[in-house]
RODREN-881437 format. One record per residue (C-alpha): residue in three letters; y, x, z. Coordinates in nm, 2 decimals. Each point is the difference from the previous one (the first is absolute). Last residue first. Layout:
# residues N
<ala; <Y; X; Z>>;
...
***
This chain:
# residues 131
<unk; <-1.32; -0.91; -0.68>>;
<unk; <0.02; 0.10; 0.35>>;
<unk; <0.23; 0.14; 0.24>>;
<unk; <0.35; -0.05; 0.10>>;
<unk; <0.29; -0.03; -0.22>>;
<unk; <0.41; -0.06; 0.04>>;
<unk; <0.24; -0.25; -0.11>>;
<unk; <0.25; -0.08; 0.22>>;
<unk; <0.11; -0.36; 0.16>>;
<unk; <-0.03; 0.13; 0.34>>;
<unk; <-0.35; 0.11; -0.09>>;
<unk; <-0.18; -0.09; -0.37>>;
<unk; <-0.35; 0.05; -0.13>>;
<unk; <-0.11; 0.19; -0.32>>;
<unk; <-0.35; 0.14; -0.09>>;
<unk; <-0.13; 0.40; 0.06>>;
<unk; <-0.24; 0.15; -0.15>>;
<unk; <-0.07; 0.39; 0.07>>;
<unk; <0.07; 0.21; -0.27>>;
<unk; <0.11; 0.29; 0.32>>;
<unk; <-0.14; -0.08; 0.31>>;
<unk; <0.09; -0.21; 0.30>>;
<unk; <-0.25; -0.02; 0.28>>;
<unk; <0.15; 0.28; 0.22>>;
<unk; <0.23; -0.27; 0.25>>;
<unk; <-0.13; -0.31; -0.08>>;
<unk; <0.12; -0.30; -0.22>>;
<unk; <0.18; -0.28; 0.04>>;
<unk; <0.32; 0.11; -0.16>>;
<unk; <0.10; 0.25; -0.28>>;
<unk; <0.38; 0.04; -0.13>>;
<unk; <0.20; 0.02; -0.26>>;
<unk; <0.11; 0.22; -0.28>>;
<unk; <-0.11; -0.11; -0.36>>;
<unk; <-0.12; 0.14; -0.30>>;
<unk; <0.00; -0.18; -0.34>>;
<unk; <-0.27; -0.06; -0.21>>;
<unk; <-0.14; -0.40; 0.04>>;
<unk; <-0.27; 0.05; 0.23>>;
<unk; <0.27; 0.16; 0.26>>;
<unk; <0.01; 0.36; 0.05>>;
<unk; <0.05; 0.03; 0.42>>;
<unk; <0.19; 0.20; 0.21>>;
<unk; <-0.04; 0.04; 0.35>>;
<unk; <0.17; -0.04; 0.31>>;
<unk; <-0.23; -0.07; 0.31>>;
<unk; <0.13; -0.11; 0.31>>;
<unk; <0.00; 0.18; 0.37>>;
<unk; <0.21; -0.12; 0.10>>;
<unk; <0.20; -0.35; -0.04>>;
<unk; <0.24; -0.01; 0.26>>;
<unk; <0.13; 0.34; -0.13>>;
<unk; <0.09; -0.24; -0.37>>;
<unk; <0.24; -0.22; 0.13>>;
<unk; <0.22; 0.20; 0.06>>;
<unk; <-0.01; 0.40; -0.10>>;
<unk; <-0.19; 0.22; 0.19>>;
<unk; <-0.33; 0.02; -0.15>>;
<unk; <-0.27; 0.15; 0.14>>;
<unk; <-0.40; -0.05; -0.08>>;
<unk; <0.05; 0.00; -0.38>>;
<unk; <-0.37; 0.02; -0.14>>;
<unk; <0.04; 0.13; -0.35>>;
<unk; <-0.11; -0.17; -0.34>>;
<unk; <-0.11; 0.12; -0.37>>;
<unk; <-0.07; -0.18; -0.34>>;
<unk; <-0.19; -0.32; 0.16>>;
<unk; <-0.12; -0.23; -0.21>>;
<unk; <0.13; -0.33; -0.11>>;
<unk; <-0.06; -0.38; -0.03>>;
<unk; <0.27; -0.29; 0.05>>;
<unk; <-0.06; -0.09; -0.32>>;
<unk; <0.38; 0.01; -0.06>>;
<unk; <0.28; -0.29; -0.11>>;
<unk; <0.22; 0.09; -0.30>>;
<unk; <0.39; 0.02; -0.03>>;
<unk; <0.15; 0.05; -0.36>>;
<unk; <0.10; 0.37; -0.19>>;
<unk; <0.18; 0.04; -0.30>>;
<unk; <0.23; 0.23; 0.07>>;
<unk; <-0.17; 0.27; -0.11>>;
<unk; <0.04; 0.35; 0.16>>;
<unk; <-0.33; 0.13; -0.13>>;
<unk; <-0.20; 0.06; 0.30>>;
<unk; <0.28; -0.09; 0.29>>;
<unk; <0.02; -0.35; -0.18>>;
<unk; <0.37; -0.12; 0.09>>;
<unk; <0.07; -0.25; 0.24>>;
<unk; <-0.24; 0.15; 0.28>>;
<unk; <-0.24; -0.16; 0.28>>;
<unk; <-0.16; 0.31; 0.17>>;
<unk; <-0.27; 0.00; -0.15>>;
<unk; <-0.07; -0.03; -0.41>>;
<unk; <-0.19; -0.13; -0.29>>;
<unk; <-0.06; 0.13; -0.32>>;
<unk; <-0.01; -0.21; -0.30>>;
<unk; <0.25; 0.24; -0.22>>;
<unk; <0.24; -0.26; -0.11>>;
<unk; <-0.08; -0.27; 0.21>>;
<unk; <0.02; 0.18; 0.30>>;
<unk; <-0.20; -0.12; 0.38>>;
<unk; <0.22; -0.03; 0.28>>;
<unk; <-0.23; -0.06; 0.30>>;
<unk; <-0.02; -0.28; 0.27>>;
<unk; <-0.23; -0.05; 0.30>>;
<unk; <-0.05; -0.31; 0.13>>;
<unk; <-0.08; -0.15; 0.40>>;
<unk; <0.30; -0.29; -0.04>>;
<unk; <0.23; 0.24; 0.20>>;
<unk; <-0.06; 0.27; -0.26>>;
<unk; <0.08; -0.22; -0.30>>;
<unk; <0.36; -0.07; 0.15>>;
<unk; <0.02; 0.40; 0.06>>;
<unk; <-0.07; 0.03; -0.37>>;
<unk; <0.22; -0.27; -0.09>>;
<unk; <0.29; 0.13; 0.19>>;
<unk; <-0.04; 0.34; -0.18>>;
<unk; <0.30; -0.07; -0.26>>;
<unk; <0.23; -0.19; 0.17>>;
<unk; <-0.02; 0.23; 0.31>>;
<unk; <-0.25; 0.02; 0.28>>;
<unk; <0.09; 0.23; 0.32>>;
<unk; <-0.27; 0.22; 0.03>>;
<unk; <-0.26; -0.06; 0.22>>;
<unk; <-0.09; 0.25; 0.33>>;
<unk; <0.31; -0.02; 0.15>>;
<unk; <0.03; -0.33; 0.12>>;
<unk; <0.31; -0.15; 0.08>>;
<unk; <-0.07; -0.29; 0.28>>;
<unk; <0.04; -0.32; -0.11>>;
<unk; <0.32; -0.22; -0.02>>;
***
């Protein structure tokens, strides 16, 4: 048995195939058939319209970054390890807004609207820059 990690959730029935999709290097949204929004974080309802009527679909994998802050201390496992880190949040091609975080990139060359495309670390999806 693995070490617990605290920095995943623990998947359930229902968000198993997102964190299946993850570890194959895809990101999934919910997307509503009745109102044809889509949403993030993975919901069984439509947050927009309260639908149930919503299916699984696979991102671009292109965003732009809404806001971000450098987090240079963190003392909760596993995360002090990882200072300083860049939590941002991002609005995704396909509407919804999502909080994740930015890698490869250096300190004071993020801006807001900036591009940003889709990688994965530790089975995670998070975004670095470029189009």
């Amino acid at each position: 048995m693995g070490a617990v990690r605290y920095d995943v959730p623990e998947p359930d029935a229902f968000t198993r195939p997102y964190w299946e999709a993850a570890a194959r290097g895809r990101l999934l949204i919910r997307r509503c058939a009745a109102c044809g929004r889509a949403h993030h974080y993975p919901r069984e309802f439509c947050p927009h319209c309260w639908s149930e009527q919503v299916t699984w679909e696979e991102a671009s994998g292109r965003a732009a970054l809404y806001t971000w802050s450098t987090v240079h201390r963190n003392d909760l496992p596993p995360f002090g390890d990882r200072t300083p880190y860049v939590a941002a949040v991002v609005d995704l091609a396909e509407g919804p807004r999502m909080m994740t975080q930015v890698v490869h990139c250096a300190e004071g060359t993020l801006t807001a609207g900036m591009a940003l495309r889709l990688t994965f670390q530790d089975g995670k999806p998070v975004f670095e820059p470029g189009g």
